[in-house]
C-alpha positions in Angstrom: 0.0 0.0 0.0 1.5 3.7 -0.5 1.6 5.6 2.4 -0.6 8.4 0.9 -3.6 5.5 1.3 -3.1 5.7 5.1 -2.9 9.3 5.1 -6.1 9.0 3.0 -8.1 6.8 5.2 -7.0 9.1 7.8 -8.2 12.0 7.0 -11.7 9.8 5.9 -12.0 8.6 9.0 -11.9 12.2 10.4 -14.1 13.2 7.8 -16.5 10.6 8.4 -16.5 11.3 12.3 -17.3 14.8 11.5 -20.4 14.0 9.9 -21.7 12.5 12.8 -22.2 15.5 15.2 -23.6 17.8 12.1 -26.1 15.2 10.6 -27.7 14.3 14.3 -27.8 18.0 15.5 -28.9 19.2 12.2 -31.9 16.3 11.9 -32.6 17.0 15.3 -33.5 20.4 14.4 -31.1 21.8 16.6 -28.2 25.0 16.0 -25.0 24.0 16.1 -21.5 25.1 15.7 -19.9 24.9 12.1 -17.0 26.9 10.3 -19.9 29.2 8.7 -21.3 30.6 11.5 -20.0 33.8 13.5 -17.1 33.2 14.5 -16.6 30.3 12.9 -16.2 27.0 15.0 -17.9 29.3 18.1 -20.7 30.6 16.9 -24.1 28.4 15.7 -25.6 27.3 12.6 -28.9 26.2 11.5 -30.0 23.1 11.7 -30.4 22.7 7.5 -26.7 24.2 7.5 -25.1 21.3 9.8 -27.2 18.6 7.8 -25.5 20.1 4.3 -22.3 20.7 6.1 -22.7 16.8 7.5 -23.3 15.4 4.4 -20.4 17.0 2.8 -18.4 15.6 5.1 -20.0 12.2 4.5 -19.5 12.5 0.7 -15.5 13.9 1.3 -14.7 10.8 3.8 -16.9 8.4 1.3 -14.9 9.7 -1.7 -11.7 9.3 0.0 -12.1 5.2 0.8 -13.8 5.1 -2.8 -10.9 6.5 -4.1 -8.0 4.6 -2.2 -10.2 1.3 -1.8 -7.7 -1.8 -2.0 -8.8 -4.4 -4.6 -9.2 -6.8 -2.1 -10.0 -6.7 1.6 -8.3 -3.5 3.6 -5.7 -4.7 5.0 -6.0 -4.0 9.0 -3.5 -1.1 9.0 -5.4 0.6 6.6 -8.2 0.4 8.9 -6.5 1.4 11.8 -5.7 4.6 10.1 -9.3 5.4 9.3 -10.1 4.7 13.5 -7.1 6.4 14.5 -8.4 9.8 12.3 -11.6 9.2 13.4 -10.5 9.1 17.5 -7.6 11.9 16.6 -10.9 14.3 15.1 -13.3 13.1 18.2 -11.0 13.7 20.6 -10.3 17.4 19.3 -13.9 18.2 18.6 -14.8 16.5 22.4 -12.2 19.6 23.6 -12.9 21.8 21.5 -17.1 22.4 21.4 -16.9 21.5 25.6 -15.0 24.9 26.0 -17.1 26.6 23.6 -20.7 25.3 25.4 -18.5 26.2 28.5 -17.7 29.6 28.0 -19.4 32.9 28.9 -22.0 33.7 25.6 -21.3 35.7 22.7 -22.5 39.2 22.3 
């Protein structure tokens, strides 16, 4: 495999973990933070701009494995990059969106 398929999957996984928080807060109807609101990653979104903003991130992670997919199985470090981007993104956005809920609100 050529390394640029594990940086690939990585950044899939991440992408694909991203989707996650935008999709269920968006289908929820709730607000949410995205990088198009004011100021970006702080402020909140609409609900119908974290489902697009999901599903972008869906189709970006989903193009990425399409595009690096091994003819046969993927072998299990392949994998393990795609869980290690997804944990790596989680991890951050965890941080991240717990200081921003935590912090004094916005003018």
């Amino acid at each position: 495999m050529p390394w640029y398929s594990y940086l690939a999957w990585f950044f899939a996984g991440a992408f694909l973990m991203n989707s996650v928080p935008h999709m269920v807060q968006g289908i929820s109807g709730n607000k949410f933070q995205t990088p198009f609101a004011r100021p970006p990653g702080v402020g909140e979104s609409s609900s119908m701009v974290n489902v697009i903003w999901g599903f972008a991130n869906l189709v970006i992670g989903g193009g990425l494995l399409h595009l690096t997919w091994p003819a046969s199985s993927p072998p299990p470090l392949l994998c393990l990059a795609a869980l290690i981007g997804a944990l790596a993104l989680a991890l951050y956005l965890a941080r991240h969106f717990s200081r921003v809920r935590h912090a004094p609100p916005q003018p």
